[in-house]
N, C-alpha and C positions, 0 to 999 in steps of 0.2 A: 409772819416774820417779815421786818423790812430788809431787803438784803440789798447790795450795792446796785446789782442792776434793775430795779425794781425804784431806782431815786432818777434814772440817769434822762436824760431829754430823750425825745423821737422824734428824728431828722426825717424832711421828706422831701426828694429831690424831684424837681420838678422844670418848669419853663417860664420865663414871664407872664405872658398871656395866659397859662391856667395860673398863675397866684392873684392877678387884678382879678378873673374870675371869681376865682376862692373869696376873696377877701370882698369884690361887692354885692355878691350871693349870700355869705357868712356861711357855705355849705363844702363839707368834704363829698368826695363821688367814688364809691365804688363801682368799679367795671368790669368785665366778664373776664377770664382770665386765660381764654381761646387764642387772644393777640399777644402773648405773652414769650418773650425771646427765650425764653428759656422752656425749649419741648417738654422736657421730662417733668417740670412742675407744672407747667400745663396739661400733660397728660396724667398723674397725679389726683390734678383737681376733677377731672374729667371722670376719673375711675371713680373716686368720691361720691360728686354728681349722680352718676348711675346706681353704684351700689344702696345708695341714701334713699333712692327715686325722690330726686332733687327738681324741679321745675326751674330753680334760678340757685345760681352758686356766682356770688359777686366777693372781692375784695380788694385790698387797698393794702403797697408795702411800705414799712417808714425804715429807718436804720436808727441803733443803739449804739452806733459806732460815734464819736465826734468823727468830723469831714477829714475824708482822705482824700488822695488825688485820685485813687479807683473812682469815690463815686462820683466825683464831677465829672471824670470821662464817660463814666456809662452813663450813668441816669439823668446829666443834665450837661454835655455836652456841647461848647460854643457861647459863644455871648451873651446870650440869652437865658443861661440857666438861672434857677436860682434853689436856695435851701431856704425851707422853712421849718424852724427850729421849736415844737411844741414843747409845752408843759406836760410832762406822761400824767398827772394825775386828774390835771383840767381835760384834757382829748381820752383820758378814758373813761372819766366823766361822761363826757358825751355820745362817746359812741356806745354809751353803755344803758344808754336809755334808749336804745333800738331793738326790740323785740327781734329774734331771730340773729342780734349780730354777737359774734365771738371774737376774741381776741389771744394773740399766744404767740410766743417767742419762736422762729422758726429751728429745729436741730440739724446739722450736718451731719451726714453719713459718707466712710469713702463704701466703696461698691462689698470688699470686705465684712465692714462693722453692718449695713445694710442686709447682709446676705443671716449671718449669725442673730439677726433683729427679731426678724420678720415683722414686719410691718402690720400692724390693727387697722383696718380700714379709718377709723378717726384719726389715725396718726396723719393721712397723706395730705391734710391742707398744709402741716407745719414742718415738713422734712422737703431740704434739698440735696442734692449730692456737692460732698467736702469742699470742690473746687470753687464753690459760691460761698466761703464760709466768709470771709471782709467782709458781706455786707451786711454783718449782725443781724437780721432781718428781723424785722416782729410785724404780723401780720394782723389785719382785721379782714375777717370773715361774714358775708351776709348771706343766705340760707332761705329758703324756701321751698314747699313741699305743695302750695297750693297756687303759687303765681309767678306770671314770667313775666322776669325783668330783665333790660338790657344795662341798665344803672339804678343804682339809689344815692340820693343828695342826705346827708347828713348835717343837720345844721349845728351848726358850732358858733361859740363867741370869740372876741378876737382875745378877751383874756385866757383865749388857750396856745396864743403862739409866745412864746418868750423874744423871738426876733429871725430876723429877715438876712439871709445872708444871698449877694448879688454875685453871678461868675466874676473870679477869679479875672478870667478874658476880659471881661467888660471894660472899654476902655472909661477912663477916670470922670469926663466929661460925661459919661452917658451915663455910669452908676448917679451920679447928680441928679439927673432929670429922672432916673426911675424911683429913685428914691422920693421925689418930693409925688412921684405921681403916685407912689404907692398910700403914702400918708395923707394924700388930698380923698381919700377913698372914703367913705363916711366909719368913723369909730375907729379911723388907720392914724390919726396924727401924732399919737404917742408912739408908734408901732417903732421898735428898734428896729432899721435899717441900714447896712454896709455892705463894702465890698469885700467880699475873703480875698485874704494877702497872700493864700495861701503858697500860692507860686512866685510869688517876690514880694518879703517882709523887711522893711529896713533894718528892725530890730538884730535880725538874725544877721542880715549881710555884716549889721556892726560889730557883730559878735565874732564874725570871720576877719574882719577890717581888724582886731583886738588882739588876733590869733597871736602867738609870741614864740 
């Protein structure tokens, strides 16, 4: 069944310099999830890991959210952020011809619904507790039982990004020049690139300026 969320894009908030990466590599990077802000799904993956006897447990988070001002603060915070906007059926495409990688929408639990659950050891890559519930999360998981990894490169094409969204912060003059440097990248020059308005949209002020 095609169901509404199962159509919608997946957003990945990230920094300048890892998307010129991304896009002149053509590879996504899963990475270990030990340096991860959030303890308890770090510890989670960790209990995972062991019970699995797991050698390597990498992944990689996107959002199913469109862009809030949550994630530009957390996940790509300051001038330099940026969003990059996949196609969910081309990027899971891809990452779906990787032996050993998984894929899955993450579920919120408060401590309550959690406790009444109980949790199956398979469940803990994709459960976080309620208070992380904004960042819609959908996760890709990579898996190993016979080797250790500190990362794996995913290669992708660029026909899996639908478009490039620059910090909000970034001043006007500078989204310019990233912009063209993102498109000078080889197989980027068609690549939809802008600045999110998000924190100041003319449209909208006009609509205030209309008020009556």
């Amino acid at each position: 069944m095609v169901t509404k969320k199962s159509l919608t894009d997946l957003r990945r908030y990230t920094d300048l310099p890892a998307v010129l990466r991304l896009l002149t590599d053509k590879q996504l990077t899963l990475l270990d999830p030990k340096s991860w802000d959030d303890r308890n799904d770090s510890f989670y993956m960790s209990i995972y890991k062991e019970r699995k006897k797991l050698k390597t447990v990498l992944a990689l988070c996107f959002s199913q959210s469109p862009e809030t001002y949550h994630h530009w603060r957390v996940f790509s915070n300051g001038s330099a952020g940026v969003c990059i906007v996949f196609d969910r059926a081309k990027i899971l495409k891809a990452l779906g011809k990787v032996p050993g990688l998984s894929t899955n929408t993450v579920s919120y639990f408060t401590l309550k619904k959690a406790r009444r659950a109980t949790f199956r050891v398979d469940q803990l890559p994709f459960v976080k507790r309620y208070g992380y519930k904004p960042e819609d999360e959908f996760r890709a998981m990579y898996t190993s039982s016979t080797e250790e990894e500190l990362a794996l490169d995913v290669p992708i094409t660029i026909d899996c990004i639908s478009s490039i969204s620059l910090s909000p912060w970034m001043h006007a003059s500078l989204s310019k020049a990233s912009a063209a440097a993102i498109r000078a990248i080889d197989g980027c020059d068609r690549l939809k690139v802008s600045r999110s308005t998000l924190i100041s949209n003319e449209q909208w002020k006009a609509l205030g300026q209309a008020a009556t």
